[in-house]
DOTORKE-344161 format. One record per atom (N, C-alpha, C): residue in three letters; residue number from 1; x, y, z; atom name. Coordinates in pm, 1 decimal, always signed. Last residue first. Example, Ala and Ser with C-alpha at 12.3 -4.5 7.8 and 13.67 -1.06 7.14 Angstrom:
REM residues 2
R rest  nr        u        v        w atom
R  SER   2  +1285.0   -225.0   +708.0    N
R  SER   2  +1367.0   -106.0   +714.0   CA
R  SER   2  +1290.0     +3.0   +787.0    C
R  ALA   1  +1319.0   -569.0   +780.0    N
R  ALA   1  +1230.0   -450.0   +780.0   CA
R  ALA   1  +1320.0   -330.0   +780.0    C
END
This chain:
REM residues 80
R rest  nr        u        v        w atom
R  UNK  80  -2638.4   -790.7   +400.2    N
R  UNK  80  -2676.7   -680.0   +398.6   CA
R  UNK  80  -2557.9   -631.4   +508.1    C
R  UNK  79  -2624.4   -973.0   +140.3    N
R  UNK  79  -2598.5  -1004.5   +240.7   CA
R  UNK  79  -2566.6   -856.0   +283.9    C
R  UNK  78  -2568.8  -1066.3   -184.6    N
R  UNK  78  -2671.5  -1074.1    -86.4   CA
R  UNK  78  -2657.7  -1045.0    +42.6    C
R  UNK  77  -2217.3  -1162.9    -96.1    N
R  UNK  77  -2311.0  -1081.5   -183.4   CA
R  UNK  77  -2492.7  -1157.2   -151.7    C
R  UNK  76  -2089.0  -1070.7   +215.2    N
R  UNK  76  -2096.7  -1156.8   +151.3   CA
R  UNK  76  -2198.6  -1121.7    +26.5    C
R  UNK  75  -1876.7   -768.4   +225.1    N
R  UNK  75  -1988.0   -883.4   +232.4   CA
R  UNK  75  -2037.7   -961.2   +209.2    C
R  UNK  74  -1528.0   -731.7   +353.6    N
R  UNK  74  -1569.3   -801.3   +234.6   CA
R  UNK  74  -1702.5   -825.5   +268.3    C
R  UNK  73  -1469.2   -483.5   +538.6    N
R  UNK  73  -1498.6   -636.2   +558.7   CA
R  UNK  73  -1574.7   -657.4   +402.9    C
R  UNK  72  -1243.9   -228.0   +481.3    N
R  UNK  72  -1393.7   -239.6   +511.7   CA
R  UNK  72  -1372.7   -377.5   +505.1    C
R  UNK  71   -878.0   -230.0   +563.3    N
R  UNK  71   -984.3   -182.6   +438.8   CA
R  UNK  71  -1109.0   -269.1   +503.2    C
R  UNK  70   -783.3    +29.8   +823.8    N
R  UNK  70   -769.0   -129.1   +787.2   CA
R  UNK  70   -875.6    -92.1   +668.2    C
R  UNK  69   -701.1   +226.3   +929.4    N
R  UNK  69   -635.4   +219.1   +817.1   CA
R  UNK  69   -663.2    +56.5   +789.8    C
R  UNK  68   -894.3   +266.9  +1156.8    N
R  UNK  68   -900.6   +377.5  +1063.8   CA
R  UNK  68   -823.3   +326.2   +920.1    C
R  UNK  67   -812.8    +76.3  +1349.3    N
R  UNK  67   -920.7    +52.6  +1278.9   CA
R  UNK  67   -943.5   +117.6  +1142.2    C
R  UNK  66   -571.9   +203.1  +1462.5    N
R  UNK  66   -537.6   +134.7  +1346.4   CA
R  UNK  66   -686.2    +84.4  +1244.8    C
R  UNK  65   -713.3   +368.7  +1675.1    N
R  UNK  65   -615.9   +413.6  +1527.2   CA
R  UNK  65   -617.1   +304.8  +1420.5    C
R  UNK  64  -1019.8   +204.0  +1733.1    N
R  UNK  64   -871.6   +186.1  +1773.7   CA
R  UNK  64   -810.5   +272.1  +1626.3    C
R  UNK  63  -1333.3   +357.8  +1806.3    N
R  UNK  63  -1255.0   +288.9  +1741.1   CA
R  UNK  63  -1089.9   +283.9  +1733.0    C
R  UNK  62  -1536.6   +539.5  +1841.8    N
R  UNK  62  -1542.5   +463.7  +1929.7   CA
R  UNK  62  -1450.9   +355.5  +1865.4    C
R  UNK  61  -1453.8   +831.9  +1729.0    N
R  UNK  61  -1559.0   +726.6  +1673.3   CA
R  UNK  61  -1589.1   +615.7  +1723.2    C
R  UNK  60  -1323.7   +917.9  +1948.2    N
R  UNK  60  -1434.4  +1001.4  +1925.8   CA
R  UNK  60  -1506.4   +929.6  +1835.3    C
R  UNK  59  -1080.8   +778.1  +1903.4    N
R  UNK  59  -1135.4   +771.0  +2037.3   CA
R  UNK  59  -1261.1   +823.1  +2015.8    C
R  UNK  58  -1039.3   +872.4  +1617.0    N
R  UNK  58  -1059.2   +743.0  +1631.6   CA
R  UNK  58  -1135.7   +726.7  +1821.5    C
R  UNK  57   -908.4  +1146.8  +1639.9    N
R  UNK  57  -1003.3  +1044.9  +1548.1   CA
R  UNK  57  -1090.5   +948.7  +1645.9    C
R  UNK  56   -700.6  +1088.1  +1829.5    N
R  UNK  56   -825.4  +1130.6  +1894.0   CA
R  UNK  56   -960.7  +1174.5  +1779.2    C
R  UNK  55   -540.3   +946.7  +1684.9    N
R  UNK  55   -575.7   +928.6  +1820.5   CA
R  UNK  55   -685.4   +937.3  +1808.8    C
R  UNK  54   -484.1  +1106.1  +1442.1    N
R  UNK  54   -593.9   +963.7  +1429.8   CA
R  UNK  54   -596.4   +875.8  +1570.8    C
R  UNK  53   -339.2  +1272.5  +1640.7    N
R  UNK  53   -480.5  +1347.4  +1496.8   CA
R  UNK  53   -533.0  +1212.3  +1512.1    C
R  UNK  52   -128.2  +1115.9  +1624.8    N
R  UNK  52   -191.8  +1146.0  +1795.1   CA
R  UNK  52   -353.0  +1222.6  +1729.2    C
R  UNK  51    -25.5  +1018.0  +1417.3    N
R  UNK  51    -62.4   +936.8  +1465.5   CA
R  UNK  51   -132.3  +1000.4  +1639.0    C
R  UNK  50   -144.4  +1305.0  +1157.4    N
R  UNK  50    -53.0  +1248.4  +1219.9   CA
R  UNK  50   -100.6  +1141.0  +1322.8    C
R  UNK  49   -224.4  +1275.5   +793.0    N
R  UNK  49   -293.1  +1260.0   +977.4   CA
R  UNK  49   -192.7  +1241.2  +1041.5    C
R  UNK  48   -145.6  +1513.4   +561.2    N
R  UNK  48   -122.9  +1331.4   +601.4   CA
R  UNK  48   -178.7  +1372.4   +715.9    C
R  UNK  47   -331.8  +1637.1   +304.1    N
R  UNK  47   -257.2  +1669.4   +449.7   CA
R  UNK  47   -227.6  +1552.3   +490.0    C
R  UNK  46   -530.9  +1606.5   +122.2    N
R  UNK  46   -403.8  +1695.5    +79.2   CA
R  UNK  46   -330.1  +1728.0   +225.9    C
R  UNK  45   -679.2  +1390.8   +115.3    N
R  UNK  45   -574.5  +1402.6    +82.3   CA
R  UNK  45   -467.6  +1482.1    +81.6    C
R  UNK  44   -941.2  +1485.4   +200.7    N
R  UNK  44   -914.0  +1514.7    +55.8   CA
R  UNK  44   -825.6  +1439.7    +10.2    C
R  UNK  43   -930.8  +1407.5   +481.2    N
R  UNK  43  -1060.2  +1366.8   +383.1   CA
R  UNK  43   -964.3  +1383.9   +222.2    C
R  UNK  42   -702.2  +1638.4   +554.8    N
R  UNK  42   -682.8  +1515.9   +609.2   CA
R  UNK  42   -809.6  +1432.6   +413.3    C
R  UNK  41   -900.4  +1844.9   +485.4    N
R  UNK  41   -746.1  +1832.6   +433.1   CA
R  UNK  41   -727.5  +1709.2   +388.4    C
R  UNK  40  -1072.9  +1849.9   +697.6    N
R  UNK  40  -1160.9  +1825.4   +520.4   CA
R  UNK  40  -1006.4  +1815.9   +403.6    C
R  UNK  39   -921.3  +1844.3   +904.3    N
R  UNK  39   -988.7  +1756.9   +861.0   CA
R  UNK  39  -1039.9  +1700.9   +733.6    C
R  UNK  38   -869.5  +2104.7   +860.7    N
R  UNK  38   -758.5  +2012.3   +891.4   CA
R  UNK  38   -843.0  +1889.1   +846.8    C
R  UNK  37  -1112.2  +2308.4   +911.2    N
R  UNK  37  -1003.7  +2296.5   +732.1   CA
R  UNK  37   -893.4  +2175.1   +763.1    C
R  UNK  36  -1171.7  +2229.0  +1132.3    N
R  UNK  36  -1271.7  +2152.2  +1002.4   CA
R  UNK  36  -1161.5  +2155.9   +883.6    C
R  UNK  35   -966.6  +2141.3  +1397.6    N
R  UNK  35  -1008.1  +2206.4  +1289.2   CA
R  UNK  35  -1068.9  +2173.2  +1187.0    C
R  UNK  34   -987.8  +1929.9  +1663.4    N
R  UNK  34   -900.5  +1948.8  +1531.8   CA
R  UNK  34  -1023.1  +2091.0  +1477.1    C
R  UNK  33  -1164.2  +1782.5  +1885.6    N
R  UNK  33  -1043.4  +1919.4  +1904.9   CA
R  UNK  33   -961.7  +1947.4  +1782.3    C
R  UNK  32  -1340.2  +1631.0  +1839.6    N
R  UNK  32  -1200.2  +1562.2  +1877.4   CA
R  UNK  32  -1071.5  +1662.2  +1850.1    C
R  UNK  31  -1575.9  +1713.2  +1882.7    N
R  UNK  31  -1465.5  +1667.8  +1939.7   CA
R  UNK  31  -1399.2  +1628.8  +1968.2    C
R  UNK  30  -1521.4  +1895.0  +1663.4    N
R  UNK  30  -1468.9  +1967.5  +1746.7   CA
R  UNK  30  -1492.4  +1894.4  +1872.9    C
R  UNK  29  -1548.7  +1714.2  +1424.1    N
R  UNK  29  -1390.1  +1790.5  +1422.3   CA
R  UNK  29  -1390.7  +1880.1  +1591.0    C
R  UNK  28  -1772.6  +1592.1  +1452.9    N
R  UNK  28  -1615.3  +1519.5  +1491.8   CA
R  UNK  28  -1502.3  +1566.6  +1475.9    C
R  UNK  27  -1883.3  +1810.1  +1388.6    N
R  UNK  27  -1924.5  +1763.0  +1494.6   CA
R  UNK  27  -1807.0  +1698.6  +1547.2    C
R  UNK  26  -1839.7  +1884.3  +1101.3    N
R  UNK  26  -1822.2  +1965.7  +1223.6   CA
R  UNK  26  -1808.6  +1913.5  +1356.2    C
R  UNK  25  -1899.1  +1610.1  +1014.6    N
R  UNK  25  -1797.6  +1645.7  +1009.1   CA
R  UNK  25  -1704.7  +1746.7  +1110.6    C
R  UNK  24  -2160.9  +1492.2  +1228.2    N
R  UNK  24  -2153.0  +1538.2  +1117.0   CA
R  UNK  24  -2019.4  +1535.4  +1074.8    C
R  UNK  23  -2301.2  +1194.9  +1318.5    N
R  UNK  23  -2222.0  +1257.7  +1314.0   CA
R  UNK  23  -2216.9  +1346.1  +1161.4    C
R  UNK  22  -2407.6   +906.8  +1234.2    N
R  UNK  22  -2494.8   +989.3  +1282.3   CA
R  UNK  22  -2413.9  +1149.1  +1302.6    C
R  UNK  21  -2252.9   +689.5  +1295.0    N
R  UNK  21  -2248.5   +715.3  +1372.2   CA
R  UNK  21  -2398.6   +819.2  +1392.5    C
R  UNK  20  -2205.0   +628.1  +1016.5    N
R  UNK  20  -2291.9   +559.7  +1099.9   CA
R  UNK  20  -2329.7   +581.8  +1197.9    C
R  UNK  19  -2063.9   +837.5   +884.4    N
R  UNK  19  -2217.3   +806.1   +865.3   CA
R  UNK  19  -2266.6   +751.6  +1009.8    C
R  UNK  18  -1807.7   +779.3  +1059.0    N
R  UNK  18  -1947.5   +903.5  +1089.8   CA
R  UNK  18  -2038.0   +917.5  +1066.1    C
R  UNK  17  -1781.2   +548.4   +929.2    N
R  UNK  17  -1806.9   +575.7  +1102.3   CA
R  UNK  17  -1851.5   +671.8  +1117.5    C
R  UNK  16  -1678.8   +679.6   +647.1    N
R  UNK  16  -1789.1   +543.1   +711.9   CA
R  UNK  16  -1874.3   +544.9   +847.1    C
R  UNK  15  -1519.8   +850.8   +703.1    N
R  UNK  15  -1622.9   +928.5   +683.6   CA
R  UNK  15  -1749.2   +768.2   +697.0    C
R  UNK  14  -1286.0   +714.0   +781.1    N
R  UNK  14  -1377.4   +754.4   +861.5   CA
R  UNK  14  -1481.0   +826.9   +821.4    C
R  UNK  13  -1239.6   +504.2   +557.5    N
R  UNK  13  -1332.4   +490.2   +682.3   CA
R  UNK  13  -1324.0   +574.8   +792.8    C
R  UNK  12  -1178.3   +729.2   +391.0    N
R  UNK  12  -1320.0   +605.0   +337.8   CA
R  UNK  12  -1385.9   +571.6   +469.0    C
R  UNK  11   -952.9   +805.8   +457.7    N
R  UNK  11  -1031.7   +897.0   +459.9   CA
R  UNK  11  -1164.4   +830.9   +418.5    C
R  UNK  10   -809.1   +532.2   +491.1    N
R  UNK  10   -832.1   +626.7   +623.0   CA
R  UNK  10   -929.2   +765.2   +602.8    C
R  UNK   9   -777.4   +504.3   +237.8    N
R  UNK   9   -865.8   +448.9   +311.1   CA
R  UNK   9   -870.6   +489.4   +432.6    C
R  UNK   8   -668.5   +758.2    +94.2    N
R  UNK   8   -784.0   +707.8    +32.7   CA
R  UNK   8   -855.9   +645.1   +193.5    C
R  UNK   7   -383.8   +717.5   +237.8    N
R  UNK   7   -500.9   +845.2   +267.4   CA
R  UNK   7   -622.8   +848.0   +217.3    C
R  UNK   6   -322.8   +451.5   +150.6    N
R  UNK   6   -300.0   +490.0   +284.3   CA
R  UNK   6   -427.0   +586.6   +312.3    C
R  UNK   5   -272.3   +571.9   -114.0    N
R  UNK   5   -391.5   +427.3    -86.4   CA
R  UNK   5   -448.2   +435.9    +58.4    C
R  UNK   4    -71.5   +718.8    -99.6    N
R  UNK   4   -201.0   +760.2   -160.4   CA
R  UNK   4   -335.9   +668.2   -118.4    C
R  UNK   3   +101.4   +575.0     -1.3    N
R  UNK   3    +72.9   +649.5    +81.4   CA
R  UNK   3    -56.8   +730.0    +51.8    C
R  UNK   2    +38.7   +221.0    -87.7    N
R  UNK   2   +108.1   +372.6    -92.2   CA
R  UNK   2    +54.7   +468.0    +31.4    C
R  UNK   1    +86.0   -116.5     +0.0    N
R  UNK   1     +0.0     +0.0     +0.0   CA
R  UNK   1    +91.1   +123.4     +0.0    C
END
């Protein structure tokens, strides 16, 4: 994996977890104490996350750092 691939899927899943969550963007940017323009950076690509940023990511989606860079669970087809 690149570093492009890297920022693709860390920016896939967390905007995943916030769907689900119900969360907005604003919402998980303030609390988890970052800035919206850092975030929507981070999302784009155009900023790398540093590992204490996908700390407190990740504590605020109820999920471990590394959850953030793993790729989604294969479903089974049919299968909701």
């Amino acid at each position: 994996m690149d570093a492009e691939e890297a920022h693709a899927l860390v920016a896939a899943q967390i905007r995943e977890r916030v769907a689900a969550r119900g969360l907005s963007l604003r919402a998980l940017a303030e609390k988890a104490e970052t800035s919206r323009s850092h975030l929507a950076a981070v999302l784009d690509g155009t900023r790398s996350p540093t590992v204490s940023w996908l700390c407190r990511i990740a504590a605020v989606l109820g999920c471990q750092p590394y959850d953030l860079m793993r790729p989604a669970k294969a479903r089974p087809v049919g299968k909701p």
